[in-house]
N, C-alpha and C positions, 0 to 999 in steps of 0.2 A: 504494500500500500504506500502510495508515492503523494505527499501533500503536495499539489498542483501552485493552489493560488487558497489566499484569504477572501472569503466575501464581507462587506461589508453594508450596511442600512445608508441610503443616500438622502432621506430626507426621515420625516415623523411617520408618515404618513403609512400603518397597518396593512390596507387594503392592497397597497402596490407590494407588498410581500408576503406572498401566496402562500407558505410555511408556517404560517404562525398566525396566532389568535388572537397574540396579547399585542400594546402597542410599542413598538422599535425604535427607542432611540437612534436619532438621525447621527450615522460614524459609529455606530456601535459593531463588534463583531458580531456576524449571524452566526457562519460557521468557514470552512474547510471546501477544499474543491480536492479529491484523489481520483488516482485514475489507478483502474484496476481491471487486466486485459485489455485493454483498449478501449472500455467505457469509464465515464464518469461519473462518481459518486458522493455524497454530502456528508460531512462530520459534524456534527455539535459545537459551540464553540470550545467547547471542555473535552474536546474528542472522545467522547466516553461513546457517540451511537455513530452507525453510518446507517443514511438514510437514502432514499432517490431510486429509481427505478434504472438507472443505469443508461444514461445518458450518452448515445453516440454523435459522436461529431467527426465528420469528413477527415482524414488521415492528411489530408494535401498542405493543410496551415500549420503552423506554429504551434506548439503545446499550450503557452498563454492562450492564445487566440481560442484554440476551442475549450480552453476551461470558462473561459468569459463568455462562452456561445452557449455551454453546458447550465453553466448556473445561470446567467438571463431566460433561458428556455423554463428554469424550475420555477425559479424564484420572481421574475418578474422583471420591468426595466429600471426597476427601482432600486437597485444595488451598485456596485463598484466593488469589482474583484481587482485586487491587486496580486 
């Protein structure tokens, strides 16, 4: 299990992050981006769970590129993976 990228919350605003109930501190961590076999998958911010239904993205881009294609696909356009 290879930690990809960081996600992070871009504004307050709950509804544009699809993963959660409760409301998201804007710059807060959410979680994790790993890639595992050649899909994408989500850690907690305390990496205690991995979550995601296993996210493929096109082999042809850059590793950043499709963890940031991966988690905007889960989570919404409401993030910032670093």
């Amino acid at each position: 299990m290879n930690i990809v990228a960081s996600i992070y919350s871009r504004t307050n605003n709950r509804a544009e992050v699809t993963a959660y109930t409760t409301r998201v501190a804007a710059g807060s961590l959410i979680g994790h981006v790993v890639e595992r076999d050649g899909l994408f998958y989500f850690l907690n911010d305390e990496k205690t769970e991995l979550y995601g239904k296993g996210e493929h993205v096109s082999s042809v881009m850059k590793l950043r590129t499709r963890a940031r294609i991966a988690a905007r696909r889960h989570f919404g356009p409401d993030v910032v993976v670093a």
